[in-house]
N, C-alpha and C positions, 0 to 999 in steps of 0.2 A: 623101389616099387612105385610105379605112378597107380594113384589112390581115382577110385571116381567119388566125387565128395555131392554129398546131396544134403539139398536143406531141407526144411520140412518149416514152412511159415505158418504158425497154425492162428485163427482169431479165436481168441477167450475170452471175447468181452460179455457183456451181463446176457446179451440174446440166446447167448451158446448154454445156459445154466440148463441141469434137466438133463434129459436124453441125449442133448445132442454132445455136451461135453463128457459126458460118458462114453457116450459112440468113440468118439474120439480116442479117449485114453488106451478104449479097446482097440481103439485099431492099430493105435501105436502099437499095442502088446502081442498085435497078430504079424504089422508088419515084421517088425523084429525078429520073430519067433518064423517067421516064413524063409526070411535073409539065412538066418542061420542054418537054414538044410539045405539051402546052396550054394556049392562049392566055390561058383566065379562070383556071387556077390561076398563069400567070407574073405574071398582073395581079395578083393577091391576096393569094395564097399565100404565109404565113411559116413556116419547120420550126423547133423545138428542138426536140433530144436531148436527154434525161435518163435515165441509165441509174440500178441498184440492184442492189448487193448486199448485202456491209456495213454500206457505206453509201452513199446515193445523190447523183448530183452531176448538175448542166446541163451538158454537155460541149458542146454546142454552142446558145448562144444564140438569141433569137432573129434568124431571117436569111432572109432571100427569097430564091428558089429557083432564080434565077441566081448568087446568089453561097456559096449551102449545097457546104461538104465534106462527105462523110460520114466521121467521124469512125473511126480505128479501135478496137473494143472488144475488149474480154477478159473471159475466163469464170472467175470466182473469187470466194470468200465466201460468206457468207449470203444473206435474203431478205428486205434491209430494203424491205418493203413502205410501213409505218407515213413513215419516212423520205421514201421516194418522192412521197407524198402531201403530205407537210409542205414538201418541197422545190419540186414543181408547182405549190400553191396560193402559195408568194413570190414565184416568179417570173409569176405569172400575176396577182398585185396589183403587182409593179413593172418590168412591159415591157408591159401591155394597155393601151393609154389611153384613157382612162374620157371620156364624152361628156359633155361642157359645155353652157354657156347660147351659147357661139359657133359649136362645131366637133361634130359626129359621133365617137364616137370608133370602135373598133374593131370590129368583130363579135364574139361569140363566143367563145371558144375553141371547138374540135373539142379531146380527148385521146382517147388512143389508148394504152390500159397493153396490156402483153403477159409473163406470166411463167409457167413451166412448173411452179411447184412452191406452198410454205404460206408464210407470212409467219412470218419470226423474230423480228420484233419489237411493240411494242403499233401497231395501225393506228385502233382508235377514234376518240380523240383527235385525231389528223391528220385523218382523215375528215372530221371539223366544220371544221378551218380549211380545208380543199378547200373544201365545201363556202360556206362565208362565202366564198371568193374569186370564188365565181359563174364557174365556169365554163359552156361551154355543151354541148354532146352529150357523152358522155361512155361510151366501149365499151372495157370489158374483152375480155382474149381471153386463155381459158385453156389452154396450148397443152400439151396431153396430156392425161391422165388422174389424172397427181399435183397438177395444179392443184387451189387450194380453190377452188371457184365457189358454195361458199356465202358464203366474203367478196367475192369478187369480185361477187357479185349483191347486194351491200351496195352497191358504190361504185358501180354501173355504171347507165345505163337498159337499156342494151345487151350483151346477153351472147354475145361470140362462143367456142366451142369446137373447137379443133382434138382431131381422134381422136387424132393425135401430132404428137409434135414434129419430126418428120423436115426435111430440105429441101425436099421437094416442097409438105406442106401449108405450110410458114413462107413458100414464095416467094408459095401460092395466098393467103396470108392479105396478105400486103405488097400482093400486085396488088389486091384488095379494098380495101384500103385507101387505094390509088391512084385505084380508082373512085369511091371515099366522097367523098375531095378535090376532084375535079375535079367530080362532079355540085351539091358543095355550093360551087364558085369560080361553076359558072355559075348555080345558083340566086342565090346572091349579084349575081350581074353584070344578071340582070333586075332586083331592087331589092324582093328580095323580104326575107321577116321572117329570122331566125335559122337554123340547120340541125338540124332537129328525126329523128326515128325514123323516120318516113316516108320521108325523103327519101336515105335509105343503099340502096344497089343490091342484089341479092339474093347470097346468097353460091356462092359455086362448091361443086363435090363436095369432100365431106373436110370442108367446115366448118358448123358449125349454129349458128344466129342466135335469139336469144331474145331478149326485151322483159322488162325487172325489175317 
């Protein structure tokens, strides 16, 4: 079976405390909960978690969507963004399996970063090893107005903008996200190529979608 593996980058550092890491856990709990009443994302669909502040860690492997916990997180430290990237691009050269002279290997990754504030640490450098790992679509979402989206439109094709971080935009941004999933499990399921810019749903009020 080739898996479509999605990461989910989330920032938990001290700005996120409050609403907005709540938002968050909640949306985890809706994406999830959404995946599993459809058929082509239970067929496909793999989650890891990796969150960043500090510093960034995989908290949750990768794992298909019947057997995904949602992990619980907390809001502390920095904005190891640079970290975040270095950590996405290891684990996406040693859990994606690469296609052979026998077998098909995986699709893609889909990543999916989300952080409300600036990177505290260098991100350049990390960038290139993301990059060398080949991932495949690849959306930022800058959730308020203290986000940089001038780095963030460095790493991204996809630039999503939340006007704030509150719980209602972070739930509207997770449902979106939910939609991105599932129209790219059934594109997948017809046998079609990779999940490209095109093929992302439109975004609901409160959030604005841009092309890098």
């Amino acid at each position: 079976m080739r898996r479509l593996p999605i990461y989910l980058l989330l920032d938990t550092s001290v700005s996120m405390t409050g609403e907005p890491i709540n938002a968050v856990r909640d949306g985890l709990d809706l994406l999830v909960s959404t995946l599993r009443q459809d058929p082509y994302a239970l067929e496909t669909a793999f989650l890891s978690v990796i969150t960043f502040s500090s510093v960034a860690k995989q908290i949750v492997p990768l794992t298909e969507v019947t057997e995904f916990r949602a992990p619980h997180i907390e809001a502390n430290g920095a904005t190891a963004l640079g970290d975040a990237l270095k950590t996405v691009a290891r684990c996406i050269t040693t859990e994606v399996r690469k296609t052979t002279a026998d077998s098909k290997g995986d699709w893609k990754p889909l990543v999916f970063l989300m952080t409300d504030g600036m990177p505290t640490d260098s991100w350049e450098k990390p960038l290139q090893e993301f990059r060398a790992s080949k991932p495949g679509l690849t959306v930022c979402c800058a959730a308020g107005p203290r986000a940089d989206t001038t780095v963030l439109s460095k790493i991204s094709e996809v630039l999503v903008t939340l006007d704030t971080a509150d719980s209602a935009t972070i739930a509207a941004f997770f449902k979106w996200v939910s939609a991105s999933i599932t129209t790219s499990s059934r594109k997948i399921d017809l046998g079609k190529d990779d999940i490209s810019r095109g093929d992302l749903p439109p975004p609901p009020a409160g959030i604005s979608l841009s092309k890098t």
